[in-house]
C-alpha positions in Angstrom: -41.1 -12.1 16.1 -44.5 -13.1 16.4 -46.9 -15.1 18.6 -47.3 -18.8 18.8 -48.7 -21.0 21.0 -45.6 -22.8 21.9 -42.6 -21.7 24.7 -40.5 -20.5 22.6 -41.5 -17.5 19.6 -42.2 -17.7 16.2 -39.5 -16.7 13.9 -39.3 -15.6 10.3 -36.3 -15.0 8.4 -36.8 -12.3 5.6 -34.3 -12.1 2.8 -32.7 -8.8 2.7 -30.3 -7.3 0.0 -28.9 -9.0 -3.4 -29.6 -12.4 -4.1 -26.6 -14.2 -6.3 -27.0 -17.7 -8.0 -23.5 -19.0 -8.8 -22.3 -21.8 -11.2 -19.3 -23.3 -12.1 -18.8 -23.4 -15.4 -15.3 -24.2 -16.2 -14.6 -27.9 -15.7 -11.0 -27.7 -17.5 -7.9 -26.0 -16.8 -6.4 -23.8 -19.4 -3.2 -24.8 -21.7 0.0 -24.6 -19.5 1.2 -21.7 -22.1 -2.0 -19.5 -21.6 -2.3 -20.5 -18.1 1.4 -19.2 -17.7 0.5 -15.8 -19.6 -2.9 -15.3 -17.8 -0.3 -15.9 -13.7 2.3 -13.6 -14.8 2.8 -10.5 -12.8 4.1 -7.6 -14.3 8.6 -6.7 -13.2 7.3 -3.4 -11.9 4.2 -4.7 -9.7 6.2 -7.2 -7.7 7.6 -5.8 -4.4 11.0 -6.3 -3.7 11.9 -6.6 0.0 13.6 -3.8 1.9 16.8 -4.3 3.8 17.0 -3.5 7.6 13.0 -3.5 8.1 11.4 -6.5 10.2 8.3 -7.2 11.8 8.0 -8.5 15.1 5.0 -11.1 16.2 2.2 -7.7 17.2 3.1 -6.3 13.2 4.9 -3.6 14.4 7.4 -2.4 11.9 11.0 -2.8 13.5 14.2 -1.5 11.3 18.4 -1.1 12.2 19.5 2.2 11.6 23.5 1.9 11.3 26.1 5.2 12.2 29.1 5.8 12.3 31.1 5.5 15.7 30.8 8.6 18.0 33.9 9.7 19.6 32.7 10.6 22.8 36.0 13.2 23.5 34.8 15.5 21.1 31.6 15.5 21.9 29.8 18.7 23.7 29.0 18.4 27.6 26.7 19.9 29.7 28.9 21.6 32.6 27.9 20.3 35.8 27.3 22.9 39.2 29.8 21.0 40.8 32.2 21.4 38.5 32.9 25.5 38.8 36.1 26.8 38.2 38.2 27.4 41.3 39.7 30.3 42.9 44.0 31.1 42.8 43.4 29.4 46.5 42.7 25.8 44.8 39.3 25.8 46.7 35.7 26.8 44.9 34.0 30.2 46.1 31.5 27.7 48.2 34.1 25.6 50.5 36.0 29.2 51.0 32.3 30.8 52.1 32.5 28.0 54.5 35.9 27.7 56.4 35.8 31.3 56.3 32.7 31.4 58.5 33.7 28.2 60.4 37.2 30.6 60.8 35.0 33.4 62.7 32.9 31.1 64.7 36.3 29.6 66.3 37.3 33.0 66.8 34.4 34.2 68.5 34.5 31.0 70.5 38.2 31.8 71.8 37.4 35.4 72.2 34.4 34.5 74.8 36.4 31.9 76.7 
């Protein structure tokens, strides 16, 4: 920018980079049969549309996967803590630990009493 005597700056615009002239040249449209020849796109080049693939407002790419039904029976679980086996009693080894020592308390109970 350079000086001037006004408010504002002086400013000079300098071209930079390629300068294109362009002209239109062709005032007529070709013959439809040429015309048709010149549009055609190739069988191979076109892009056929996949099944099961969408794409939602954002662009991202969406797409249904189908399986087969699961049976959930035959299926392997993870065992849960809870689920122990249990003793010959009918009881786990943790609710035996406990009436046993609830057992001793009430005897020791009676036994001062």
């Amino acid at each position: 920018m350079k000086k001037s005597g006004a408010d504002s700056p002086y400013v000079e615009l300098v071209e930079i980079g390629v300068s294109l002239d362009l002209k239109l040249r062709r005032t007529q449209l070709a013959p439809p049969d040429i015309r048709k020849k010149a549009l055609k796109i190739p069988y191979a080049a076109k892009i056929g549309k996949t099944k099961n693939i969408t794409h939602d407002m954002a662009g991202t790419k969406l797409a249904t996967v189908h399986m087969t039904k699961q049976n959930i029976a035959e299926m392997p679980q993870s065992k849960m803590k809870g689920s122990k086996r249990k003793d010959d009693g009918g009881e786990s080894k943790v609710k035996k630990a406990k009436t046993e020592s609830s057992e001793v308390v009430e005897e020791q109970a009676m036994d001062t009493s």
